[in-house]
PDB file of N, CA, C and O in Angstrom:
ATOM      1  N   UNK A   1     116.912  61.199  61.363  1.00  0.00           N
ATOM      2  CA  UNK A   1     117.034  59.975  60.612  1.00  0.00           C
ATOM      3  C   UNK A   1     116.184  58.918  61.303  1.00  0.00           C
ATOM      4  O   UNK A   1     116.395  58.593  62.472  1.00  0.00           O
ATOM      5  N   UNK A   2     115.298  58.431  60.616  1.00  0.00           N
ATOM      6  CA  UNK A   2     114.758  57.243  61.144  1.00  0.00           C
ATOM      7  C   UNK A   2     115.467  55.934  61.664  1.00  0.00           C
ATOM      8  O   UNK A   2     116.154  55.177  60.978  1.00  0.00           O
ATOM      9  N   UNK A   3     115.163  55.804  63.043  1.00  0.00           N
ATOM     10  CA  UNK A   3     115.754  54.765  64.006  1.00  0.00           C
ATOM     11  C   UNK A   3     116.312  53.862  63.893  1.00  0.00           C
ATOM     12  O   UNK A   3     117.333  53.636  64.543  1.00  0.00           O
ATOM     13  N   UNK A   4     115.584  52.697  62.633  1.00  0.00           N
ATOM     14  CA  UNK A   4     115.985  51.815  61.843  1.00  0.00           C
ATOM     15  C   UNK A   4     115.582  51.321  60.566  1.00  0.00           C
ATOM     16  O   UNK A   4     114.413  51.158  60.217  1.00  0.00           O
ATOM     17  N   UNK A   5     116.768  51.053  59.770  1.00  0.00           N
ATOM     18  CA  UNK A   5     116.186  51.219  58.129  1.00  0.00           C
ATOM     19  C   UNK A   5     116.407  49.365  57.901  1.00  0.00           C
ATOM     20  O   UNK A   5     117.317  48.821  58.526  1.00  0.00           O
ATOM     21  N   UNK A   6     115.847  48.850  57.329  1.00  0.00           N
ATOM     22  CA  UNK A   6     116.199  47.243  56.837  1.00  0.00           C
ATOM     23  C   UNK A   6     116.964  47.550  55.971  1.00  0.00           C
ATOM     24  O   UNK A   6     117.105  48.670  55.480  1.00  0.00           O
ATOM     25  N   UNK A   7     117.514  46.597  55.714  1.00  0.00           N
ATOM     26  CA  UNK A   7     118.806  46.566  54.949  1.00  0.00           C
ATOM     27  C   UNK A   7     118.235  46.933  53.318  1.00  0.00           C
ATOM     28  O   UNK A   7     118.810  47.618  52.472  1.00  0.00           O
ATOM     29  N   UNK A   8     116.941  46.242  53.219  1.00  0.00           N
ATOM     30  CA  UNK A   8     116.564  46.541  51.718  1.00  0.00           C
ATOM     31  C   UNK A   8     116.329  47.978  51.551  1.00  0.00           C
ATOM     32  O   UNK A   8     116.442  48.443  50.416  1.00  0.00           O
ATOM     33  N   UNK A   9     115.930  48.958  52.803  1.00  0.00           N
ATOM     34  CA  UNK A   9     116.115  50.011  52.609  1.00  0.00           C
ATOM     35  C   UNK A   9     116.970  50.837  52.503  1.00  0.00           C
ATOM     36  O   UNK A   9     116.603  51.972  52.200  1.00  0.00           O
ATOM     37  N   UNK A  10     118.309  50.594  52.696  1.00  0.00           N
ATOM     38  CA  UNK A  10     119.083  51.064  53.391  1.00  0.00           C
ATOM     39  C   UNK A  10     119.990  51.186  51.275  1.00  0.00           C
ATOM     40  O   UNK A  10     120.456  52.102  50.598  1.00  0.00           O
ATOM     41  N   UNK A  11     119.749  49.514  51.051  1.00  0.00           N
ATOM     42  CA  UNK A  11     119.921  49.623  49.261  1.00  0.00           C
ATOM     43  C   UNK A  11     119.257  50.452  48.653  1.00  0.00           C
ATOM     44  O   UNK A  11     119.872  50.809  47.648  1.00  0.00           O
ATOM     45  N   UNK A  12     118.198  50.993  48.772  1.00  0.00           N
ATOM     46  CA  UNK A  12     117.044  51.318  47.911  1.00  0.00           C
ATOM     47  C   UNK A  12     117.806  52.356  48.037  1.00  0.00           C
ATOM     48  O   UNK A  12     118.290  52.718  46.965  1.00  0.00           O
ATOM     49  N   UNK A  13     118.287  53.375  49.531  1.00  0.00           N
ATOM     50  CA  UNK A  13     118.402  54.651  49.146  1.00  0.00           C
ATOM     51  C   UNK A  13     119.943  54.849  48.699  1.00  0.00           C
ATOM     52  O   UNK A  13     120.289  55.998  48.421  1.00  0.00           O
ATOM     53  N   UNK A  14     120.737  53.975  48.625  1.00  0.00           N
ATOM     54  CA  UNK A  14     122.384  53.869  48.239  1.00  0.00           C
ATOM     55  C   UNK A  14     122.083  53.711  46.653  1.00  0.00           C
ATOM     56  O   UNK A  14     122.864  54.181  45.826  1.00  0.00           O
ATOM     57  N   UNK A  15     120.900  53.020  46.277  1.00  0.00           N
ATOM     58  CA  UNK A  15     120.747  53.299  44.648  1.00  0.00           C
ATOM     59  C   UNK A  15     120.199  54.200  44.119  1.00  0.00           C
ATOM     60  O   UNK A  15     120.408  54.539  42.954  1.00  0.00           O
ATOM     61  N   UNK A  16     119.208  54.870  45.092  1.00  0.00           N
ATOM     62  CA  UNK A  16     118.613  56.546  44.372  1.00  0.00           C
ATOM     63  C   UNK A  16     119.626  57.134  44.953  1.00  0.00           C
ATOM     64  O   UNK A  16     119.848  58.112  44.239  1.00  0.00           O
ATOM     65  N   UNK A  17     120.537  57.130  46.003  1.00  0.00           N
ATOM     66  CA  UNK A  17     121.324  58.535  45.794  1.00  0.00           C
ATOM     67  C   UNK A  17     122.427  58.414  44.637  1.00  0.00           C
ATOM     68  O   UNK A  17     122.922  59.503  44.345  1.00  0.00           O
ATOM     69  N   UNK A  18     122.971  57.185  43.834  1.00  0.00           N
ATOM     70  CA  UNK A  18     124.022  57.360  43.070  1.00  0.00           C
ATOM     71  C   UNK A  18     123.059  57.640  41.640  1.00  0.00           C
ATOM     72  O   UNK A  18     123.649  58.240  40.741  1.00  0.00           O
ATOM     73  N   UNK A  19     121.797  57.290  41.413  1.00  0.00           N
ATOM     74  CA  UNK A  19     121.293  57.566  40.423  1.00  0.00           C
ATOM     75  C   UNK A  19     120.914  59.140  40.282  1.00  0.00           C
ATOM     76  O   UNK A  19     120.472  59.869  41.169  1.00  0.00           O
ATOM     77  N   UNK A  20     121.236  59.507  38.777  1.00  0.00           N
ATOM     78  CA  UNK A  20     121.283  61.180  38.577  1.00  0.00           C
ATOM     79  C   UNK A  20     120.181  62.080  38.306  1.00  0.00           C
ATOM     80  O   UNK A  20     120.147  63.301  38.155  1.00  0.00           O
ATOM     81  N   UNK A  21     119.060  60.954  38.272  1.00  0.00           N
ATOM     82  CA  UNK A  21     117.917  61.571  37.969  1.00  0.00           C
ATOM     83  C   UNK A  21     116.856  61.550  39.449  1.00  0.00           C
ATOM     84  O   UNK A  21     115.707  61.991  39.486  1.00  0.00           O
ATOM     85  N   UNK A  22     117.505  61.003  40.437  1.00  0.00           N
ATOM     86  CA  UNK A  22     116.583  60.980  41.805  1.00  0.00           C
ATOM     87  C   UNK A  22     117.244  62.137  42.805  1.00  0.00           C
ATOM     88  O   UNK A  22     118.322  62.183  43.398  1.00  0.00           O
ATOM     89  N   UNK A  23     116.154  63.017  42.730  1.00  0.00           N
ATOM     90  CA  UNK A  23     116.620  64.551  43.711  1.00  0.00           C
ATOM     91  C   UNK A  23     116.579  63.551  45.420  1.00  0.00           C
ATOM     92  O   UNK A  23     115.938  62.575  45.809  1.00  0.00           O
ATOM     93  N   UNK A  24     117.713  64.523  46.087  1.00  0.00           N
ATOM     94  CA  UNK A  24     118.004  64.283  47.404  1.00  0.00           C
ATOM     95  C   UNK A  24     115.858  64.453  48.082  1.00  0.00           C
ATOM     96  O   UNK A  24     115.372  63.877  49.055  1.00  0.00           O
ATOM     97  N   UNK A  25     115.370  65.103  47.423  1.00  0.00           N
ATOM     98  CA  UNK A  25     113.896  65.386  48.265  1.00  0.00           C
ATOM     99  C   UNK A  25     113.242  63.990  47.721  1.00  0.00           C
ATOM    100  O   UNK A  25     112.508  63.424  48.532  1.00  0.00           O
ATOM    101  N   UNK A  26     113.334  63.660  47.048  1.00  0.00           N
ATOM    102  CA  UNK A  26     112.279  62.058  46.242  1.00  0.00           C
ATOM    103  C   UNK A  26     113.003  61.349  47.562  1.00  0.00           C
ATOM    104  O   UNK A  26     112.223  61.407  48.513  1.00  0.00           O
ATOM    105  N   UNK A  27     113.794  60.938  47.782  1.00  0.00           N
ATOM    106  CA  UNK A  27     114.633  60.289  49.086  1.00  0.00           C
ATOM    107  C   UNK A  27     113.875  60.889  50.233  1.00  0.00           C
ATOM    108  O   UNK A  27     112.932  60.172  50.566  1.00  0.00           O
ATOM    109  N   UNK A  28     114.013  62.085  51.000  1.00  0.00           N
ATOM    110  CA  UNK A  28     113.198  62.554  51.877  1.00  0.00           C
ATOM    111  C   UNK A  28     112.148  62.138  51.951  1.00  0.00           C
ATOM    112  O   UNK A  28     111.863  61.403  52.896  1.00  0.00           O
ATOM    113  N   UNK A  29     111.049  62.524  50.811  1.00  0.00           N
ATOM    114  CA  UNK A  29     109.554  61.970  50.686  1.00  0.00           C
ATOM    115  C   UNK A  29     109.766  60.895  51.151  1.00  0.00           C
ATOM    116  O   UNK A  29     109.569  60.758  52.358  1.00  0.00           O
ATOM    117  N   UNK A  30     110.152  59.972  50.510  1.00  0.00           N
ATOM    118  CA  UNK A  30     110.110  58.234  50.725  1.00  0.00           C
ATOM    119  C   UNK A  30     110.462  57.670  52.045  1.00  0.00           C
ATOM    120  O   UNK A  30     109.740  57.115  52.874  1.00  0.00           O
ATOM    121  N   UNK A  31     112.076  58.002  52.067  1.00  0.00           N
ATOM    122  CA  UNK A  31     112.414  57.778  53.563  1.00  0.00           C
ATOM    123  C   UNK A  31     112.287  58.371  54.211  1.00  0.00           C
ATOM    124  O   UNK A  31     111.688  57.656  55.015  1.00  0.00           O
ATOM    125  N   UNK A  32     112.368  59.457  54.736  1.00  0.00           N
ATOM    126  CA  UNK A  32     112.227  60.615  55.667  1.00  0.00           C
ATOM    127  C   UNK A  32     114.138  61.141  55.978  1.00  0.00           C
ATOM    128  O   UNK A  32     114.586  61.620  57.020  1.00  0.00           O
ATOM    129  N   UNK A  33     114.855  60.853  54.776  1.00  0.00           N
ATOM    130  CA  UNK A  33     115.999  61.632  54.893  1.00  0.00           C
ATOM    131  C   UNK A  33     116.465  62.643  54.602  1.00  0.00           C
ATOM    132  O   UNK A  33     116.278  62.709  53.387  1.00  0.00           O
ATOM    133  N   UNK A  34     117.071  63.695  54.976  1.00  0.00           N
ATOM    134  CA  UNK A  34     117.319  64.807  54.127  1.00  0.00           C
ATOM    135  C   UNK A  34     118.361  64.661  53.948  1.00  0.00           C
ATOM    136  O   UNK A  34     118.937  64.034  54.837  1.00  0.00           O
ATOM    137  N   UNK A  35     119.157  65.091  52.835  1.00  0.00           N
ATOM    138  CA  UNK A  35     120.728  65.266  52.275  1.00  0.00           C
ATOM    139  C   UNK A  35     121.850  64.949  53.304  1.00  0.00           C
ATOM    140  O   UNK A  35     122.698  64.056  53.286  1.00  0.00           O
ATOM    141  N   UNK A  36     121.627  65.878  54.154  1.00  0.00           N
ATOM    142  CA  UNK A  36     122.681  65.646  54.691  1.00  0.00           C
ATOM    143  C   UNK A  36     122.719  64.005  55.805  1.00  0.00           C
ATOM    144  O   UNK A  36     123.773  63.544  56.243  1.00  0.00           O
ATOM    145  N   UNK A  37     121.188  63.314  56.086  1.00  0.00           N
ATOM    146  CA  UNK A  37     121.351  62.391  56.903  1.00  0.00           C
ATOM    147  C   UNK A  37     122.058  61.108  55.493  1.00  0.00           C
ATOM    148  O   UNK A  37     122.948  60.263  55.585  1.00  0.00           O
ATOM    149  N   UNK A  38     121.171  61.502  54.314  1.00  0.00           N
ATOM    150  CA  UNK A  38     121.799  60.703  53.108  1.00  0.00           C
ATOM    151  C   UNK A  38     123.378  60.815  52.695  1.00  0.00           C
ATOM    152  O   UNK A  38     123.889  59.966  51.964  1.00  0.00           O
ATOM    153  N   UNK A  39     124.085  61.883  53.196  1.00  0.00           N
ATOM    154  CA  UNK A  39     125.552  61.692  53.089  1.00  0.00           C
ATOM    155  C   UNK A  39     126.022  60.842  54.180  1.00  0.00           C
ATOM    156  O   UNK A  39     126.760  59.886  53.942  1.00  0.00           O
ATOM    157  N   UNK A  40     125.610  61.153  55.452  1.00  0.00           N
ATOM    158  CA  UNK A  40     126.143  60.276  56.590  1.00  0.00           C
ATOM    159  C   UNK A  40     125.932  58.834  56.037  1.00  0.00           C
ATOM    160  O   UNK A  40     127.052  58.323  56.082  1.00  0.00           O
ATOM    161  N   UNK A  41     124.966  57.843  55.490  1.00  0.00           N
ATOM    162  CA  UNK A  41     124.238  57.076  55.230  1.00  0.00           C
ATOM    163  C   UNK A  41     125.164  56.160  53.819  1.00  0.00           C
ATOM    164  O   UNK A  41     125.397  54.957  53.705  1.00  0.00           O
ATOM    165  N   UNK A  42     125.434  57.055  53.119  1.00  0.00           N
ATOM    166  CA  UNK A  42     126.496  56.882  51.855  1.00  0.00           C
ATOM    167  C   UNK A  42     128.184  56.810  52.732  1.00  0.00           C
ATOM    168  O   UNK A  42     129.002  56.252  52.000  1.00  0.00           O
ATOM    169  N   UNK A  43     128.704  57.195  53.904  1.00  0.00           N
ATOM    170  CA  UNK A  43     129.610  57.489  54.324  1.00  0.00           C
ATOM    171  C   UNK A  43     129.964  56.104  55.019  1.00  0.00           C
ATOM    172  O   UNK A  43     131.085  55.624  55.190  1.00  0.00           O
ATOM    173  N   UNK A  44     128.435  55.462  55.459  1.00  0.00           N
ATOM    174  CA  UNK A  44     128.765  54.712  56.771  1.00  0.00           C
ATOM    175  C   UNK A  44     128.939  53.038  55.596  1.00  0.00           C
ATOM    176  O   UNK A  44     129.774  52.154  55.784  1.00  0.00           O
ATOM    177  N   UNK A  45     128.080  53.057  54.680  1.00  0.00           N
ATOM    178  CA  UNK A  45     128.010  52.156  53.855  1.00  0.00           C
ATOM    179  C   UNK A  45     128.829  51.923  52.599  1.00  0.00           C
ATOM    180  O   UNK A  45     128.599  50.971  51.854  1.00  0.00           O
ATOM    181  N   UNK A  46     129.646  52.680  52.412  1.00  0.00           N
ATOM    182  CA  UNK A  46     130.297  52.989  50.892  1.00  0.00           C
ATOM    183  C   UNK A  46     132.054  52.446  51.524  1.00  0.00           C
ATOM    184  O   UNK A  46     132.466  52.595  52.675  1.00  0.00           O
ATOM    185  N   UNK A  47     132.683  51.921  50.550  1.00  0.00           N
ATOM    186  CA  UNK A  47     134.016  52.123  51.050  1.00  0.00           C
ATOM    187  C   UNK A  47     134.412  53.907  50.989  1.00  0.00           C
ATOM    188  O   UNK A  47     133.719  54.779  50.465  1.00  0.00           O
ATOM    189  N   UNK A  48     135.252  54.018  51.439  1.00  0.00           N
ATOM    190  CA  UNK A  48     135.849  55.631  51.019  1.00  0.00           C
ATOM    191  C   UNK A  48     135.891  55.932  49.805  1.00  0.00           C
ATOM    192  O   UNK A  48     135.108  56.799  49.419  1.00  0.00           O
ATOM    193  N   UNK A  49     136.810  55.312  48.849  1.00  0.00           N
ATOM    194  CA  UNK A  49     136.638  55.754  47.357  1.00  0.00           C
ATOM    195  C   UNK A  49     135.366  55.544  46.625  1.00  0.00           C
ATOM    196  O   UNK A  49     135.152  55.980  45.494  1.00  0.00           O
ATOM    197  N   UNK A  50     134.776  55.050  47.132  1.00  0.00           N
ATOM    198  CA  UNK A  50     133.269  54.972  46.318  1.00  0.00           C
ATOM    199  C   UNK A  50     132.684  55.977  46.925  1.00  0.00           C
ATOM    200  O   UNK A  50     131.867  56.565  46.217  1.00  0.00           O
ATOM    201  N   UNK A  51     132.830  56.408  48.073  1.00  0.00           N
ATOM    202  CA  UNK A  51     132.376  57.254  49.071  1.00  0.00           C
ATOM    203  C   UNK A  51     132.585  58.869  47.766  1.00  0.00           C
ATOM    204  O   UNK A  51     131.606  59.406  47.249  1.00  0.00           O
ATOM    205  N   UNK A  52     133.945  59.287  47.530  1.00  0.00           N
ATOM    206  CA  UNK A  52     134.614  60.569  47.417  1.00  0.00           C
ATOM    207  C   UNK A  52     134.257  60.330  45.887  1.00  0.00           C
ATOM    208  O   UNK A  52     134.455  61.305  45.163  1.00  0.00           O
ATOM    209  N   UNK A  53     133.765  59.194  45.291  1.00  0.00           N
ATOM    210  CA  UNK A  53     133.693  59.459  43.596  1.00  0.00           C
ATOM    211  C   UNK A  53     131.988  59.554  43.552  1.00  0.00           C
ATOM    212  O   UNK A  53     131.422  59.804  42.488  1.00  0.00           O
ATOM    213  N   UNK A  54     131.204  59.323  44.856  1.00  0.00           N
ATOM    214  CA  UNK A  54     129.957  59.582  44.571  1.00  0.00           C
ATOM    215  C   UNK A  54     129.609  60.775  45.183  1.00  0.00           C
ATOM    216  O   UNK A  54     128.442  61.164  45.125  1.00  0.00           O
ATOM    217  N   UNK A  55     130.724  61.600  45.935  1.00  0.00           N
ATOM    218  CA  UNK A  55     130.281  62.939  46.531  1.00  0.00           C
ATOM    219  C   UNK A  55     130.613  63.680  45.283  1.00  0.00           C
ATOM    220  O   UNK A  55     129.777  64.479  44.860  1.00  0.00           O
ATOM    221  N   UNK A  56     131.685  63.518  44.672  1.00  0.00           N
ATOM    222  CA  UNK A  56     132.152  64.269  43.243  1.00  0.00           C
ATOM    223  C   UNK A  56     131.103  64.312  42.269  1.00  0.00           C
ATOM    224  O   UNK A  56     130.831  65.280  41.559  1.00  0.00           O
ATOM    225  N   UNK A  57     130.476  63.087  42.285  1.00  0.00           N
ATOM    226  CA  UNK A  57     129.452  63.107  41.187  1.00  0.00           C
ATOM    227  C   UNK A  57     128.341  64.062  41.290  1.00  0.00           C
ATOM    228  O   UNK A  57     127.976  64.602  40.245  1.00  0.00           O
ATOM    229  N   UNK A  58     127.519  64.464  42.820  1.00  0.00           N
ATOM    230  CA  UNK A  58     126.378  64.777  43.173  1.00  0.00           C
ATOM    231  C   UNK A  58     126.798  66.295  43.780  1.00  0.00           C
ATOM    232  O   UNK A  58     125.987  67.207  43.944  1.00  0.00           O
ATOM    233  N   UNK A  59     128.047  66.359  44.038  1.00  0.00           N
ATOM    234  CA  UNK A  59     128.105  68.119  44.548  1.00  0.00           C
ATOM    235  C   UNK A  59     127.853  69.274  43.073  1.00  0.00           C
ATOM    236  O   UNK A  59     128.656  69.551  42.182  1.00  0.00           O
ATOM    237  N   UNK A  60     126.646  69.682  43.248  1.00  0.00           N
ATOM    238  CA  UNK A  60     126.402  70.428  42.671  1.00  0.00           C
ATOM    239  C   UNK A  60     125.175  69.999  41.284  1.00  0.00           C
ATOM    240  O   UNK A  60     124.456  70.886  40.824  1.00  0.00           O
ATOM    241  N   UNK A  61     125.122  68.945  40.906  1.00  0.00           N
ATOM    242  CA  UNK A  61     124.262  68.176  40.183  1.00  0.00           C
ATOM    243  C   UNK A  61     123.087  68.857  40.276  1.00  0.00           C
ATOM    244  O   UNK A  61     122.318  68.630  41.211  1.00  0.00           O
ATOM    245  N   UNK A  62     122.785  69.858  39.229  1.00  0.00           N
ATOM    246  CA  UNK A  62     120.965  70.350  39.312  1.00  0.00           C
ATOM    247  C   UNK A  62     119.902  68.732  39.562  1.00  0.00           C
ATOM    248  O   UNK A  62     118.810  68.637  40.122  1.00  0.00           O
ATOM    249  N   UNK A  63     120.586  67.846  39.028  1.00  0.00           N
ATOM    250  CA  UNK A  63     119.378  66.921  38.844  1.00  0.00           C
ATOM    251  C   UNK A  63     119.144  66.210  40.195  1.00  0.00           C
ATOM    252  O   UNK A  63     118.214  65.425  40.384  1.00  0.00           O
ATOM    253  N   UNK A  64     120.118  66.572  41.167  1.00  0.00           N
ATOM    254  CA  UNK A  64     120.055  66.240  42.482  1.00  0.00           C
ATOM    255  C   UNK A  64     119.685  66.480  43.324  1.00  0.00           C
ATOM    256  O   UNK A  64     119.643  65.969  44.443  1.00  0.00           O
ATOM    257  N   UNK A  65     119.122  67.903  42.592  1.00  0.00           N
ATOM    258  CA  UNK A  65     118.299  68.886  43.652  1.00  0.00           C
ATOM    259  C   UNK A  65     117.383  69.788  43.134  1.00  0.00           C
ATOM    260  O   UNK A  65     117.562  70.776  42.422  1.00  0.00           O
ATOM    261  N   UNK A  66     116.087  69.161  43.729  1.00  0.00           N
ATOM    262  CA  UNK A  66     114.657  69.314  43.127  1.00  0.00           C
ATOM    263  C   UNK A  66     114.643  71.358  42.260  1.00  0.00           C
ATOM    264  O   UNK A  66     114.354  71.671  41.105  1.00  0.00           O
ATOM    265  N   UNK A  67     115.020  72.156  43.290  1.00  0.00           N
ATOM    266  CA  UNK A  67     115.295  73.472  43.061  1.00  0.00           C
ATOM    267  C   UNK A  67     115.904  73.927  41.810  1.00  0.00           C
ATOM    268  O   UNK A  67     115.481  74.897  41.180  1.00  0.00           O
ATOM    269  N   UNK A  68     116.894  73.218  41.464  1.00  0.00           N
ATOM    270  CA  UNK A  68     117.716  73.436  40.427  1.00  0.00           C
ATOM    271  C   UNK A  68     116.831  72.791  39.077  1.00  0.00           C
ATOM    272  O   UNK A  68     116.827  73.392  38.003  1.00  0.00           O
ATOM    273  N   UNK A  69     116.188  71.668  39.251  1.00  0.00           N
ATOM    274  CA  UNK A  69     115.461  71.367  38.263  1.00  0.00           C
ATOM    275  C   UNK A  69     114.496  71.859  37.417  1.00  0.00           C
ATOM    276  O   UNK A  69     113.480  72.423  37.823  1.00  0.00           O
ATOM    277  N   UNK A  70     114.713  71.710  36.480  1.00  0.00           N
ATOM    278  CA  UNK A  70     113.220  72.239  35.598  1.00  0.00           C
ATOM    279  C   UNK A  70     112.090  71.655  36.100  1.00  0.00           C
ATOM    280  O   UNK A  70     111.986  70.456  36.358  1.00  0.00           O
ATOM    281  N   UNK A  71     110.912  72.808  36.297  1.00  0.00           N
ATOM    282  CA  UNK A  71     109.888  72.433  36.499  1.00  0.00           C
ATOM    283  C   UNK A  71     109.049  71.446  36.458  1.00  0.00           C
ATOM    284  O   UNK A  71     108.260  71.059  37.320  1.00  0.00           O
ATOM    285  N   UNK A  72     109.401  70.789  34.686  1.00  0.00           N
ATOM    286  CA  UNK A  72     108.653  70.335  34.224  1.00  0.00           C
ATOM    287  C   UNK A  72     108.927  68.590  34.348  1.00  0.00           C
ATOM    288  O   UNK A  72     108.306  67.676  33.806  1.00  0.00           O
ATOM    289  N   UNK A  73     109.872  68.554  35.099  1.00  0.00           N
ATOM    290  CA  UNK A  73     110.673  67.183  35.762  1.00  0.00           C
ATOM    291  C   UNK A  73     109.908  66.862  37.133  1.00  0.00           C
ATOM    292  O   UNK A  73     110.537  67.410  38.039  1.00  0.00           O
ATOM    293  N   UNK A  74     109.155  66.404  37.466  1.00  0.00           N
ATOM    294  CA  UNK A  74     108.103  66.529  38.534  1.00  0.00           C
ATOM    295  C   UNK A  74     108.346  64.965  38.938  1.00  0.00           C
ATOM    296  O   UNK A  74     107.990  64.745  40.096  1.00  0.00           O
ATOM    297  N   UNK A  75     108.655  64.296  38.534  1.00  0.00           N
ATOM    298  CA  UNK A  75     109.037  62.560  39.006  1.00  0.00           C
ATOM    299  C   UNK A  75     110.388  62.266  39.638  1.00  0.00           C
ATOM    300  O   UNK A  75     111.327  63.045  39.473  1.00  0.00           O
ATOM    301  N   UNK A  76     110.486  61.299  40.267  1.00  0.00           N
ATOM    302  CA  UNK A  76     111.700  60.918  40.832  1.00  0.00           C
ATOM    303  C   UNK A  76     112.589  59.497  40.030  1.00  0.00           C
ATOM    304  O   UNK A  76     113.665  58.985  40.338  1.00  0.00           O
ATOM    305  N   UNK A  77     111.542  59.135  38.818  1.00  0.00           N
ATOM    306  CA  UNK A  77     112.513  58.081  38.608  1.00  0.00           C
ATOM    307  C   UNK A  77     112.190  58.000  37.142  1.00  0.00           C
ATOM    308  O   UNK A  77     111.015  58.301  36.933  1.00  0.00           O
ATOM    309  N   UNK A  78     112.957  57.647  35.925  1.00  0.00           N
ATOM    310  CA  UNK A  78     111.921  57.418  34.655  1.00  0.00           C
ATOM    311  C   UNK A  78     111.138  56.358  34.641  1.00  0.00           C
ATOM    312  O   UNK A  78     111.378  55.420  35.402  1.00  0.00           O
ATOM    313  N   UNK A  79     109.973  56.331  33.690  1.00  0.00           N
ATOM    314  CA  UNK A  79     109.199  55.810  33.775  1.00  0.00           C
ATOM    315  C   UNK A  79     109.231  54.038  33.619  1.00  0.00           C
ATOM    316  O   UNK A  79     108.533  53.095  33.991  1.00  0.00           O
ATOM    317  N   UNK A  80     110.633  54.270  32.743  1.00  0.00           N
ATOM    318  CA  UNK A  80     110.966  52.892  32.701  1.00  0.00           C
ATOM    319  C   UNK A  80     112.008  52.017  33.358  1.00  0.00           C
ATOM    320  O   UNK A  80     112.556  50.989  32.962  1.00  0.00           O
ATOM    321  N   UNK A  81     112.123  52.689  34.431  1.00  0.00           N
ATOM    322  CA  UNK A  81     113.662  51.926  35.188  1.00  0.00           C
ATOM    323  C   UNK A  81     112.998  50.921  36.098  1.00  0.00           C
ATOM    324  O   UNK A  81     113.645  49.957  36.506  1.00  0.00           O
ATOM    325  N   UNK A  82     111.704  51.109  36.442  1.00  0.00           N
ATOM    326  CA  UNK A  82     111.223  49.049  37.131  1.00  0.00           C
ATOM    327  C   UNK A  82     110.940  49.023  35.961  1.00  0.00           C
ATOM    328  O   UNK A  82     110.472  50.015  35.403  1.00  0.00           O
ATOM    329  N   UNK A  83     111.154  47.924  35.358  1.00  0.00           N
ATOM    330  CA  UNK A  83     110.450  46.913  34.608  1.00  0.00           C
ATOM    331  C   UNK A  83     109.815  45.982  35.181  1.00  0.00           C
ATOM    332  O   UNK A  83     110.425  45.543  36.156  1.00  0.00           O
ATOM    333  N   UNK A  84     108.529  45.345  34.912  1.00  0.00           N
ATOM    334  CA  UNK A  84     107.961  44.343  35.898  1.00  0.00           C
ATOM    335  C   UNK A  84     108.065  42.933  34.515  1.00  0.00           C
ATOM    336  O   UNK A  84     108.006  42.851  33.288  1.00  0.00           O
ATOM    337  N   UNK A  85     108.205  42.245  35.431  1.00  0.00           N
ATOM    338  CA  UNK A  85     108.615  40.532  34.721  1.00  0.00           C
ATOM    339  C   UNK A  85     107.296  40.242  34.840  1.00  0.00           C
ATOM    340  O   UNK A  85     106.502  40.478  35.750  1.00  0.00           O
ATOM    341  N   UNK A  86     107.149  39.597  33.600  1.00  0.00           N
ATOM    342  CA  UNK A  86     105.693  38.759  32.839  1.00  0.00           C
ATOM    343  C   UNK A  86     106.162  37.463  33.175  1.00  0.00           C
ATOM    344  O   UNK A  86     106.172  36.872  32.094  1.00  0.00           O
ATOM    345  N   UNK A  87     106.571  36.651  34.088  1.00  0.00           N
ATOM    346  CA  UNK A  87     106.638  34.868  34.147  1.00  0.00           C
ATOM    347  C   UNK A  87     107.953  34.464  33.114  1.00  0.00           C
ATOM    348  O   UNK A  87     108.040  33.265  32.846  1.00  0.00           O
ATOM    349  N   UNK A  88     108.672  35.107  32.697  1.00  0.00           N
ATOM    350  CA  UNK A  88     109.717  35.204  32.028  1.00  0.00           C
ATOM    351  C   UNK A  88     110.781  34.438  32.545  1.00  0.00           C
ATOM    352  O   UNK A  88     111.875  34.442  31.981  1.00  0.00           O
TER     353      UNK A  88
END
């Protein structure tokens, strides 16, 4: 696990791991975490029940894990989840 994460990082990966379409490896790539440093990481930051309703959600989740996925799913996020603001 990398030494130290900023806090904005530390969000970034507490929101791709509860999101169902970002595999535990899109996390790796990015941060340099693997699954299991991303459970410790969800453990240390989560209360407990948010903790045990987001391990429920992701144990076993094909979409959580690049392997299980269809091939043809090659991205980590859809295309439209940033939206970028026009001066709005």
């Amino acid at each position: 696990m990398p030494a130290e994460l900023s806090a904005a990082d530390t969000s970034r990966i507490i929101e791709m791991a509860w999101e169902d379409r970002t595999p535990f490896e899109a996390i790796q790539r990015t941060y340099g975490l693997a699954e299991p440093a991303v459970i410790r990481l969800m453990r240390a930051n989560l209360k407990a029940g948010s903790f045990r309703l987001w391990r429920a959600r992701v144990t076993g989740r094909a979409s959580k894990h690049s392997a299980l996925r269809s091939p043809e799913i090659d991205r980590a996020y859809c295309p439209t989840q940033y939206k970028q603001s026009h001066g709005r």
